[in-house]
Steps between C-alpha positions, in 0.01 A plus 500: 500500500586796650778556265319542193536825394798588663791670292734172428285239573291293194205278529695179423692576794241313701589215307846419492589509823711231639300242659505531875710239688446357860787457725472100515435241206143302534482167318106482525347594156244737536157369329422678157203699533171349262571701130089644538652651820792641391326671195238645759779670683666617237247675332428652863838612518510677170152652572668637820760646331322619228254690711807642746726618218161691330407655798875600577528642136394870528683517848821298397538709178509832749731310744755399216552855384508643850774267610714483153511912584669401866718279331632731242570741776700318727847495357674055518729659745213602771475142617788413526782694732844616311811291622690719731867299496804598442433838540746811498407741808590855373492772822520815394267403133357870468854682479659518094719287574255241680243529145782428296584195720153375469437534139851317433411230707125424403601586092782188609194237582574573872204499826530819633375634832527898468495704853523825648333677723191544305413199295187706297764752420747268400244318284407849336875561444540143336218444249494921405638544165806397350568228780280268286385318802218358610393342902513096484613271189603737221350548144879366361745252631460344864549777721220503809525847676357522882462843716561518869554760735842475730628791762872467571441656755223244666623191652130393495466634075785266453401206665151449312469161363348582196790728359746189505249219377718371229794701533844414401729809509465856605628810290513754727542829341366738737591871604461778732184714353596887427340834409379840588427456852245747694765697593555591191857318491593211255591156679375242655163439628488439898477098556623446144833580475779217399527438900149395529453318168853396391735420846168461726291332246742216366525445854186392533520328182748282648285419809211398320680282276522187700134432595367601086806428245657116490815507459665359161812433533613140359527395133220314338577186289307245283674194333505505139683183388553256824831293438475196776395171291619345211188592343535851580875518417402334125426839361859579517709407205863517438656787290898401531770650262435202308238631280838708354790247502568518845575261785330661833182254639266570740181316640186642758365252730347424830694480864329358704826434735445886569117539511133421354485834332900566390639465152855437390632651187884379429741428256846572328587820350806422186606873352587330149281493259248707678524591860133456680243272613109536497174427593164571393132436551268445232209700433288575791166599541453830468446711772480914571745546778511885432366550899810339648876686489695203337628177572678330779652228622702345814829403387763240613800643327875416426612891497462531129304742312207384298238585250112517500297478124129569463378523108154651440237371319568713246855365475419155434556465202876731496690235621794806488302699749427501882531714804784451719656600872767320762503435822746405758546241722751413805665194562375268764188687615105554390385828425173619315600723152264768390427554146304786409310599176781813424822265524388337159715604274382402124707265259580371182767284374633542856582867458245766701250656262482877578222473281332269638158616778508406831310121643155476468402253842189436354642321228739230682593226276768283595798568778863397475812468717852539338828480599760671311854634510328812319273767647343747211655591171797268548634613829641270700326374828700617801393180710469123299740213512567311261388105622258362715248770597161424699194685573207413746178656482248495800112546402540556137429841354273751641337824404588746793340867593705708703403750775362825377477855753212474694553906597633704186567840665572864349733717602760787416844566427715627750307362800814320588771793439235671756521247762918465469478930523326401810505840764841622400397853396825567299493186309170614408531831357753342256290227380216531202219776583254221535679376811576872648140584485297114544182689569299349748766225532334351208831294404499375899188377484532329135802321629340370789237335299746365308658319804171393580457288135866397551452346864130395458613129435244512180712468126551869459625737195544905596518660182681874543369725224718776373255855458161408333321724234170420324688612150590206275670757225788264310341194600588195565836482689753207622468518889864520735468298799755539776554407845634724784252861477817625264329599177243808420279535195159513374207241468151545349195382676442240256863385515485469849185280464659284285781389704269471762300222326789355364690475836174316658467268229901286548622355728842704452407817669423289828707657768687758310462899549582766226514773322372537187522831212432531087840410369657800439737340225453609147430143385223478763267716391214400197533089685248370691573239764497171415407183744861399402623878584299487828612130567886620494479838727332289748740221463763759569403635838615290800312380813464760765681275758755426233570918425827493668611230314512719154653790667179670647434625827259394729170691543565785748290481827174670528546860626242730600416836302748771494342861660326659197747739324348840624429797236865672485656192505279374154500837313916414565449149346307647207764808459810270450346266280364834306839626488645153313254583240571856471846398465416263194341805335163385629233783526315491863251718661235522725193597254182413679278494208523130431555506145855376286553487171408143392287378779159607560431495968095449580420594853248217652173609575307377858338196349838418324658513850134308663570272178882417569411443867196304465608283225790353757767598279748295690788577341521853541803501665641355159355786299431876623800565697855570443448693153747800563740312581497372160612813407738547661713226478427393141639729246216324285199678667426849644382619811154625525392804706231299655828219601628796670206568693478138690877478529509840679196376651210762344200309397553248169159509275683333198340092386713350226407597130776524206526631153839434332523662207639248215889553408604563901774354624376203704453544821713276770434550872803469736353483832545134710243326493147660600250622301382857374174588337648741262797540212620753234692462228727764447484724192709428163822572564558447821763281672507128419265267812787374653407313863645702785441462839 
């Protein structure tokens, strides 16, 4: 009774409820009641009611608009927690690059767990404007965005439960924090230089690790067609040369003489009047496999090389058309064969379709198995014999998701040329200014969080940036990844992101370090990156303990910091390097006012600085240092008086702020690989950006 007049609930409610049920079955008939008797209680009952629901009228009336007001203000999402799984961990969320991270991810359908120092900050940083963010399940797409606060340099603000509930991978992007300290210098803050946060603080990372971040490390698989019966093995039908004129027979059945669950696919291969034998299923049932890698299988082989078919739903009814990839096999011995998504190739009338898009897994249709004295477009197959083949096939076919990094870290170019350079003092004088001046040891202390990701025991990717601006001027670019700290160049912020999401999303960046710049190839420029782009420059790099197997050296040891380069011996640094430019014609000086033609300098103000600090920018170390040096070694830029100033260590005031005035030549950095707030482009006329180091 008491729910009459509640918001949802209906008089007739009362009525149609299931009967109630006891726990145990009585066969005695309850006696039926005299029919005066029943009327008499009935009309009690309604008189009951009656008089309840009128006196609850008035009351129930107030009550029903009071509590449809608290329902309309408590959102379907109150109740009910948001799933924290599979989340990304980003350290270091506040700095540019960390925002950029975030917003890739979340935009991307991803759980994301955003941290710094200052999780209110961070959360003002994220949802401000243009981030088009919001705290929890996003307006558009799947993203769910969660705030916590992490110190790097706090065993204990590491090791909190609740900023790993759910997690999955860290991104660890963080940096040294910078600016006008009281002493009216420009560097690093006392406690947060890359030491503390970077070399100290991955450190600690690392120790936490075990006790709040399972370990992922083996490959997830699901069976998608089982292949043990004879019922199971029915869905296979032949697909011999014989549907063309030719003699070549094959048959899929059962072996139980080598296990419950193993297959045997064999035949007789006859190059005349054809050349190949076949299998394939019949339709299956649909299913969406697009979570899983590809397709695998464990293989009994005769050292022959074979093929693998999948057609699409959508290719059902092109009998022409299919997708396509080989495998191989070795005589006399089991071994499982991998068969991802991107070694699909698409064809028709047995020739590869350039044309054609890549698989869609959520549209599987039928599979296939071929054997062939052909590979694509008519080539011949480097391994088949002509005869008796055979094939065996343990657990049918299975969907399979490979290992992804668990820690995707950031760091720099020439961290490694740095460690080789170790303390000969000659050596480095003649290597890039960068490594003759390392303020603060910053490349040290990135490379020895580096080691940390490498020999943490976690699936790791270290991703070595070459110089980052915020300026996405000729946007978007082809990206150069290399191996062995041997390449210098330029990368946005928002490029930088980019590969950074892309490299923690495959399984082909586990275990691999690099380097990575804007192509600086004319064709490069005006092309975006593709997943098929991205899928090939990671398929390129080799295994870090395979490096010396493609002609790189192994990493360097660790070495300590150099002694800081002491005034004479920088103003030195900074005259040679100002003399190569003079000698290319180059106009230098030393003009304090902080103004060049084409580029417009703002000096911060104290709640910029309070602002920078505050906020956690984390990546700091990526940003507001190293400008003059830009200058000096690219013939692309100029040197600003205020550049001057912190390289002959007077007080630098300058944050980043351009103004490139339309027809300049484009502007192409040739420092190694750290960042620099700002860059000119040199006036009409000048010398051609050529990279220089």
């Amino acid at each position: 009774l008491g729910a009459i007049g509640r918001p949802g609930f209906h008089s007739h409610t009362l009525f149609t409820a299931p009967p109630l049920r006891s726990a145990s079955r009585s066969t005695t008939k309850p006696k039926a009641l005299p029919e005066p008797a029943l009327l008499a209680i009935g009309a009690a009952a309604i008189a009951g009611i009656s008089g309840i629901v009128w006196s609850m009228r008035g009351a129930g009336e107030e009550q029903e608009q009071e509590e449809q007001q608290d329902y309309s203000s408590v959102s379907p999402s109150a109740s009910r927690p948001l799933p924290r799984e599979n989340a990304t961990l980003v350290l270091g969320a506040s700095g540019r690059v960390g925002r950029r991270v975030v917003q890739r991810l979340i935009k991307g359908g991803h759980t994301v767990v955003a941290a710094s120092t200052s999780a209110e900050a961070t959360e003002k940083l994220l949802t401000g404007d243009g981030m088009g963010l919001q705290a929890g399940r996003q307006t558009e797409g799947d993203g769910i965005l969660f705030f916590e606060t992490a110190d790097m340099r706090s065993v204990d603000s590491l090791s909190k439960p609740q900023l790993w509930k759910g997690v999955t991978q860290v991104i660890n992007v963080v940096g040294g924090k910078a600016g006008m300290k009281p002493d009216g210098q420009f560097g690093y803050f006392d406690g947060l230089g890359p030491d503390a946060v970077e070399a100290a603080g991955m450190a600690n990372l690392m120790s936490v690790l075990p006790q709040v971040f399972p370990k992922r490390d083996s490959t997830e698989f699901k069976t998608v067609l089982p292949m043990g019966s004879a019922e199971e093995v029915a869905v296979w039908e032949r697909m011999d040369d014989v549907i063309m004129g030719g003699n070549s027979s094959s048959a899929m059945a059962p072996a139980p003489d080598q296990g419950p669950y193993i297959s045997r696919w064999q035949g007789t291969l006859v190059l005349e009047g054809g050349g190949f034998c076949g299998q394939r299923t019949k339709p299956l049932v649909q299913g969406d496999w697009s979570a899983y890698d590809g397709v695998a299988m464990r293989v009994f082989g005769d050292g022959q090389i074979y093929k693998f078919n999948i057609k699409t739903v959508d290719q059902l009814d092109s009998p022409e058309s299919t997708y396509q990839t080989t495998f191989d096999t070795t005589e006399g011995q089991w071994e499982d064969v991998f068969l991802p998504w991107h070694n699909f190739v698409p064809v028709k009338r047995a020739q590869s379709d350039p044309e054609g898009l890549p698989i869609d897994p959520s549209k599987l249709a039928k599979f296939g198995l071929v054997h062939s004295r052909f590979e694509f477009n008519k080539m011949p197959n480097p391994k088949y014999r002509e005869g008796a083949f055979e094939l065996l096939i343990n657990g049918g076919i299975r969907a399979f998701k490979a290992v992804r990094p668990q820690i995707i870290q950031l760091s720099s170019a020439c961290v490694e040329v740095n460690a080789i350079v170790g303390d000969d003092a000659e050596k480095r004088k003649l290597s890039v200014p960068i490594v003759q001046l390392n303020p603060g040891g910053l490349l040290n202390h990135k490379y020895s969080a580096e080691c940390a990701a490498r020999t943490s025991g976690y699936p790791y990717v270290v991703i070595r940036s070459a110089g980052m601006i915020d300026s996405t001027e000729g946007s978007p670019f082809l990206f150069d990844m290399q191996q062995g700290d041997r390449i210098t160049g330029v990368m946005s912020r928002d490029d930088t992101a980019d590969v950074i999401v892309a490299a923690a999303l495959t399984p082909e960046t586990v275990g691999k370090t690099f380097e990575v710049r804007r192509s600086e190839y004319i064709d490069g420029k005006g092309k975006a990156m593709t997943p098929a782009n991205y899928n090939h420059a990671f398929l390129s790099l080799a295994l870090d303990r395979h490096r010396w197997r493609v002609g790189l050296r192994p990493f360097p040891r660790y070495v300590d910091p150099p002694k800081p380069v002491d005034a004479q011996e920088k103003e030195k640094i900074v005259e040679n390097i100002a003399d190569i430019r003079r000698q290319r014609g180059e106009v230098v000086t030393k003009d304090d006012s902080g103004e060049r033609e084409g580029a417009t300098f703002i000096p911060p103000t104290a709640e910029a600085d309070k602002e920078v600090v505050g906020a956690g920018a984390d990546d700091l170390t990526h940003s507001h240092f190293f400008c003059g040096l830009i200058g000096l070694v690219c013939p692309g830029t100029w040197l600003t008086g205020l550049s001057w100033q912190w390289l002959t260590g007077l007080p630098w005031h300058m944050t980043e702020a351009v103004n490139v005035r339309s027809g300049d030549p484009p502007c192409i950095p040739g420092l190694v690989g750290l960042p620099w707030p700002v860059m000119m482009c040199p006036p009409a006329g000048a010398l051609p950006p050529v990279m220089a180091v």
